[in-house]
C-alpha positions as CSV (number, residue, x, y, z in Angstrom):
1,X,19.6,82.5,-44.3
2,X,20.8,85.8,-43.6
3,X,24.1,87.1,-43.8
4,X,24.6,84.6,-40.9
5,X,25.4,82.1,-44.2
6,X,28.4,83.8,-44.1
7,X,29.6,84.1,-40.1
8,X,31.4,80.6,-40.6
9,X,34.2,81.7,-43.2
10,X,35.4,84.1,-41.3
11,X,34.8,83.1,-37.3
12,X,38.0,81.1,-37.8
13,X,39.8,84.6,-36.9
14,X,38.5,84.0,-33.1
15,X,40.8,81.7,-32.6
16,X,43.9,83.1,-33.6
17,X,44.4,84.3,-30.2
18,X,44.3,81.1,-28.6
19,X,46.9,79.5,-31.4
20,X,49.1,81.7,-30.1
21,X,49.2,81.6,-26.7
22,X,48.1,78.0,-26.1
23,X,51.7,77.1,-26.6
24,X,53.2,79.1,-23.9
25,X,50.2,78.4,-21.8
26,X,48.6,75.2,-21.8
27,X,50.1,71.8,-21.4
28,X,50.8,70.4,-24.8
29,X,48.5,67.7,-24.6
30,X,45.5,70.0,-24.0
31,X,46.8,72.4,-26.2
32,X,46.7,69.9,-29.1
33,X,43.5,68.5,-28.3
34,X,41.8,72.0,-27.8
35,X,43.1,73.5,-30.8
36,X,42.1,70.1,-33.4
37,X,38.8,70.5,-32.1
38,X,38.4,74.2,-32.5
39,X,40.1,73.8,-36.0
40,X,38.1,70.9,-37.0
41,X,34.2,72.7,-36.0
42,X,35.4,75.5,-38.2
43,X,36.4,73.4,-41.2
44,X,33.0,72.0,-41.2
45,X,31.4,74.5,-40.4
46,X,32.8,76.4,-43.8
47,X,32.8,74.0,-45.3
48,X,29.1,73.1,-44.9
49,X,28.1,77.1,-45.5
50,X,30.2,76.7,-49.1
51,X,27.9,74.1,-49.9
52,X,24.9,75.8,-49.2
53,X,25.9,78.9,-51.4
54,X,26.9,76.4,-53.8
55,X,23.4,75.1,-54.1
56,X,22.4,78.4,-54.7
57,X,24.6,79.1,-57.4
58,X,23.8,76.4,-58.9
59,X,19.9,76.8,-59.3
60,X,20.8,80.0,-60.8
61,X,23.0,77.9,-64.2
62,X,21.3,77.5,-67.2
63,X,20.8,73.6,-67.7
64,X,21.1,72.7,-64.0
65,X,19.2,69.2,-62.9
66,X,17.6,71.0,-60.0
67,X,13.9,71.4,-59.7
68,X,13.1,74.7,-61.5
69,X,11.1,76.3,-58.4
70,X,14.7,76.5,-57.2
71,X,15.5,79.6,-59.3
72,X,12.5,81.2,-58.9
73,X,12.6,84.8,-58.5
74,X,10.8,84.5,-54.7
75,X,13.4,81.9,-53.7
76,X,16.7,84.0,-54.8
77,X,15.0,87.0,-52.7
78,X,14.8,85.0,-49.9
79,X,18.5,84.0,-50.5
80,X,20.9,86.7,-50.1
81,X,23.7,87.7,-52.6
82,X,22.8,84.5,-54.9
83,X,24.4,86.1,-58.0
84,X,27.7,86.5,-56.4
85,X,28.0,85.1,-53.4
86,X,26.5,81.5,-55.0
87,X,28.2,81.4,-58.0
88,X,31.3,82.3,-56.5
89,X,30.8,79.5,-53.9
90,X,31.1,76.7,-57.0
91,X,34.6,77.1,-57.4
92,X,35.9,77.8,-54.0
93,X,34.0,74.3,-52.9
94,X,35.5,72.3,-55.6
95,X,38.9,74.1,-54.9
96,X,38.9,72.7,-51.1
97,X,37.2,69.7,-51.9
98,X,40.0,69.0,-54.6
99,X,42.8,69.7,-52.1
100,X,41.6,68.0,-48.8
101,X,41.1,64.9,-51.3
102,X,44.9,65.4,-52.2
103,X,46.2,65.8,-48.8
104,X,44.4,62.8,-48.0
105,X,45.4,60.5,-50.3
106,X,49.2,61.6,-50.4
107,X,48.9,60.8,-46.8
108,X,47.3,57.3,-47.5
109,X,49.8,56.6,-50.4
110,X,52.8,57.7,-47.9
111,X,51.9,55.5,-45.3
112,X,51.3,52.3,-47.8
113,X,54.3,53.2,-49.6
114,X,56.5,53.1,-46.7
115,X,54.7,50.3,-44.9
116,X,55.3,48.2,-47.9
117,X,59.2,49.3,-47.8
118,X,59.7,48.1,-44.1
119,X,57.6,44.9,-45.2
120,X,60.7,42.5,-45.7
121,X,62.5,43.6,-42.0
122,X,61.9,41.7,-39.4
123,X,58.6,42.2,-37.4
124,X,60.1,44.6,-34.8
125,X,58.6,48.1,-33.2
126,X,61.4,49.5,-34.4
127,X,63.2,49.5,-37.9
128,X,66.7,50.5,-38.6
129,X,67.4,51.0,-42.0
130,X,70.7,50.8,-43.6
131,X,71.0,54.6,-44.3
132,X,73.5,57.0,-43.6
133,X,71.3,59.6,-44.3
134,X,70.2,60.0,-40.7
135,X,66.1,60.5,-40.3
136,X,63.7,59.3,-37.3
137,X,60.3,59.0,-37.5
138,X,57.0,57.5,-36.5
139,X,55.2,55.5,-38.6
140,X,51.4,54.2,-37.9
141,X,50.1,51.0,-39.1
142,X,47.0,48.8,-39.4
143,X,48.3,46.1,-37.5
144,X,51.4,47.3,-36.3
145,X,53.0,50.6,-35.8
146,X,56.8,51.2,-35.9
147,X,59.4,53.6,-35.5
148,X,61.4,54.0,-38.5
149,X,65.5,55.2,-38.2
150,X,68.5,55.0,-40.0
151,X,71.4,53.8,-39.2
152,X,73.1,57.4,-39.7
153,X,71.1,59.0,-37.1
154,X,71.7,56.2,-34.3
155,X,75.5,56.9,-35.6
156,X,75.2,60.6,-34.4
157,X,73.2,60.0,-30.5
158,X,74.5,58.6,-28.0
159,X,73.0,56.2,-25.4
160,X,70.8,58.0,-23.8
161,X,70.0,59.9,-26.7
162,X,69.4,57.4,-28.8
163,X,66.5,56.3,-25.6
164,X,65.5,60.3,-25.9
165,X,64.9,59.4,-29.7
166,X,63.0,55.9,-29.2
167,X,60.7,57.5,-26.6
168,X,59.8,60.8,-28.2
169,X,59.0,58.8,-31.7
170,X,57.0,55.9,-29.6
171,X,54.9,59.3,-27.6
172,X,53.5,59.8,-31.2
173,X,52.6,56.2,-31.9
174,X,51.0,56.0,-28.6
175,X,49.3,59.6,-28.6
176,X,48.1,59.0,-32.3
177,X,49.8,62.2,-33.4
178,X,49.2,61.8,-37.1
179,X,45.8,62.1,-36.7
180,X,46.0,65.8,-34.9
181,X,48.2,66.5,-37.5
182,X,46.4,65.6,-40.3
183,X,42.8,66.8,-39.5
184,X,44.3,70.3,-39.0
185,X,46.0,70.2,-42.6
186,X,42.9,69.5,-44.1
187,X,41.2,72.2,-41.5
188,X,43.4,75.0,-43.3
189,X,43.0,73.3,-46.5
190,X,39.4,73.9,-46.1
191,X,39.9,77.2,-44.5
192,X,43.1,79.1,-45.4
193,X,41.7,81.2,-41.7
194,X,42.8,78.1,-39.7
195,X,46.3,78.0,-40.5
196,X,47.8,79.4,-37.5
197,X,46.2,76.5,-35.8
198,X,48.1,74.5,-38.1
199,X,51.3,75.4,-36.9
200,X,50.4,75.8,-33.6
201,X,49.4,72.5,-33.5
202,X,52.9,71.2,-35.2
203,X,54.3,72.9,-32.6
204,X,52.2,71.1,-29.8
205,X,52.1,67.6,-30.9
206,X,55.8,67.7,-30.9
207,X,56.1,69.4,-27.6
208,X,53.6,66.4,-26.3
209,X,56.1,63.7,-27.4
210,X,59.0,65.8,-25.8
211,X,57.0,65.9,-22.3
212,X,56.5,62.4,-22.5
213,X,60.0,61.6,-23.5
214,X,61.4,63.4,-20.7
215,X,59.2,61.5,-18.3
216,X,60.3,58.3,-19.6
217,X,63.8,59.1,-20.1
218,X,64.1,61.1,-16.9
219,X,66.2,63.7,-18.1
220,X,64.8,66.8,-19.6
221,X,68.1,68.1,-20.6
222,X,69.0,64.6,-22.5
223,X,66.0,65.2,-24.7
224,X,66.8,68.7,-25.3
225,X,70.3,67.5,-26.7
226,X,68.8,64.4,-28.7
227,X,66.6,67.1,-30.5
228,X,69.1,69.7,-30.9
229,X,71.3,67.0,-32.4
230,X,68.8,65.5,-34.5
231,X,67.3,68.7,-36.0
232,X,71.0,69.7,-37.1
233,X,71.3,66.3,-39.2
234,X,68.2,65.5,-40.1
235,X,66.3,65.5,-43.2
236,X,63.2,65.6,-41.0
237,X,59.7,63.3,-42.1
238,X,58.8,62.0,-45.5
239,X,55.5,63.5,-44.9
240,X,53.9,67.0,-42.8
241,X,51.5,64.8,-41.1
242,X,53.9,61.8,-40.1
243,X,55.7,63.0,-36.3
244,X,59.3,62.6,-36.1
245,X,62.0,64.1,-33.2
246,X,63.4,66.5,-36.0
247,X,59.9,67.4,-37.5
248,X,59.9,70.6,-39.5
249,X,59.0,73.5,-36.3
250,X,60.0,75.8,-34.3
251,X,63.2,73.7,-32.6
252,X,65.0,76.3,-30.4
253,X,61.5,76.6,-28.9
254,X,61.1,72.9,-27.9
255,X,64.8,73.4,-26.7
256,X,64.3,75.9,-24.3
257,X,61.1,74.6,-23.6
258,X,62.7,71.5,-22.4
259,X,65.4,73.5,-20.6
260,X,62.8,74.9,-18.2
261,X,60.3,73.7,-15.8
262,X,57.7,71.4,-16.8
263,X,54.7,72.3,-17.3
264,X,51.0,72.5,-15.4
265,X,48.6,69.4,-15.4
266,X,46.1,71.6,-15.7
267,X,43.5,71.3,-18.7
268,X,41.7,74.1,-18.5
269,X,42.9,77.9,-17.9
270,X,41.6,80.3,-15.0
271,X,39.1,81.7,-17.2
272,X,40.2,85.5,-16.4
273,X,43.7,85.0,-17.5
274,X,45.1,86.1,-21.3
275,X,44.8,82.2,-21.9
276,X,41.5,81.7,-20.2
277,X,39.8,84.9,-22.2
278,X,41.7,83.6,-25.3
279,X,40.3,79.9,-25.1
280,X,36.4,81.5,-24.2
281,X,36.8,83.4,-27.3
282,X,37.3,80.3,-29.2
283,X,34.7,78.3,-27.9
284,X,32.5,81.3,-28.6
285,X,33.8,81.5,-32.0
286,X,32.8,77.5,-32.4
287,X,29.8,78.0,-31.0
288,X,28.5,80.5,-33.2
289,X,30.2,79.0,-36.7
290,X,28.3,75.5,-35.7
291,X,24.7,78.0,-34.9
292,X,25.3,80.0,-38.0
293,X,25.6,77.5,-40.2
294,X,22.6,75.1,-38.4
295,X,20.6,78.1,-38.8
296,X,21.6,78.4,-42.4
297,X,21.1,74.9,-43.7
298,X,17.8,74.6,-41.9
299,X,16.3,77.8,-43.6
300,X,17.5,76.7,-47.1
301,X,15.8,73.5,-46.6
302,X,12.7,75.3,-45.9
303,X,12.8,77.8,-48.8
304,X,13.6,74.8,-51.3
305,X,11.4,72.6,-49.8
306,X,8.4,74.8,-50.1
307,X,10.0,76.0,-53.6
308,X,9.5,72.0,-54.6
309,X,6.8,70.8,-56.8
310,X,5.3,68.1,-55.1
């Protein structure tokens, strides 16, 4: 194993760069994709290495149900740092498996809670609840998804806002935003390393639905307003990883974002740009979490395999 165990809880720092300028940079669309992705190999990655020092711990507690030729004194040499490192690895994994469990299921319960509200409207894409608290957002279902918003927010938009609104939250439905969103909370659940690429990706997701709004609506600026308006009377989303046109972010950002030109197709940077170096760096960073910890779980195997009675 190496020291190389330990490579994947702290690569995530590689891809700070790239969190940060993949929203100036990059299209938001490949922004959000790129930076999931990266955030996702890293959780497991961690994650995975976590376990492995956990294993080692574990060999080393009076009482264990683990062979005894997993704690013998040739095995723990061949393992480095077991008496810290391994036992210190038994709390920190049931620490992030207790909290991606609880992000998940708040999530689930969220999304059954308020699908079982909306249950009694009529079967519509859209459902308008008699509110005057105003709120937009979207909500994903098994069979169905819908946009959920009050009747106070319609109150405050206009016309064409109101379209602004219907189109941004339906960009999230259709781009599956919830998903991003939620894979990267339990990314920096599982690694407190990846939460820039948390926000980032916040940021991105919303900035995907804006694009797409604006090229349905046809109006940049009318977009701009209908967020501006929205984020100034709105209570925002019932949960981090449900999308909504006033989602908790950086909202002068999207604003001005809006406000300027559109930007690039492109999905992938000239590679000897501050972007281009940034995204490399990344992939590197992946690259060598997903080979440190392979390399890792392959030589634990071996030692505890041969450290098995037959």
């Amino acid at each position: 194993m190496g020291v190389f165990v330990f490579l994947p809880l702290v690569l995530p720092l590689t891809a700070w760069p790239i969190a940060r300028l993949a929203e100036y940079r990059l299209h938001p669309r490949t922004a959000t994709w790129l930076l999931t992705g990266v955030a996702a190999v890293f959780a497991v990655c961690s994650t995975l290495c976590l376990a492995l020092l956990m294993v080692v711990g574990t060999a080393q507690l009076p009482g264990n149900p683990l062979p005894d030729g997993w704690s013998d004194p040739e095995v723990r040499e061949a393992v480095p740092y077991n008496e810290v490192a391994g036992k210190a690895a038994i709390p920190a994994l049931l620490a992030v498996i207790t909290s991606c469990t609880s992000a998940a299921w708040r999530h689930h319960r969220v999304r059954r809670r308020s699908g079982r509200a909306l249950s009694g409207l009529p079967g519509r894409a859209v459902a308008v609840l008699p509110d005057d608290v105003p709120y937009a957002y979207a909500l994903p279902g098994r069979r169905r998804d819908r946009v959920v918003v009050s009747s106070g927010m319609l109150a405050a938009l206009n016309s064409r806002e109101r379209r602004a609104l219907f189109a941004h939250e339906r960009a999230h439905l259709a781009g599956r935003h919830h998903r991003f969103l939620l894979a990267v909370q339990l990314a920096a659940r599982a690694n407190p390393f990846l939460r820039p690429l948390r926000y980032a990706v916040t940021y991105t997701a919303e900035r995907w639905a804006d694009e797409d709004a604006a090229t349905r609506v046809g109006s940049r600026r009318t977009v701009a307003v209908a967020i501006g308006k929205a984020a100034l009377i709105s209570r925002g989303t019932p949960l981090a990883t449900l999308a909504g046109i006033a989602a908790a972010g950086p909202v002068p950002r999207r604003v001005a974002a809006l406000l300027g030109p559109a930007p690039a197709g492109r999905n992938w940077p000239p590679a000897f740009t501050a972007v281009g170096l940034a995204v490399w760096g990344a992939a590197a960073g992946a690259t060598a979490s997903a080979l440190s910890s392979a390399n890792s779980a392959v030589t634990l195997y071996l030692i505890l395999h041969a450290a098995t009675p037959l």
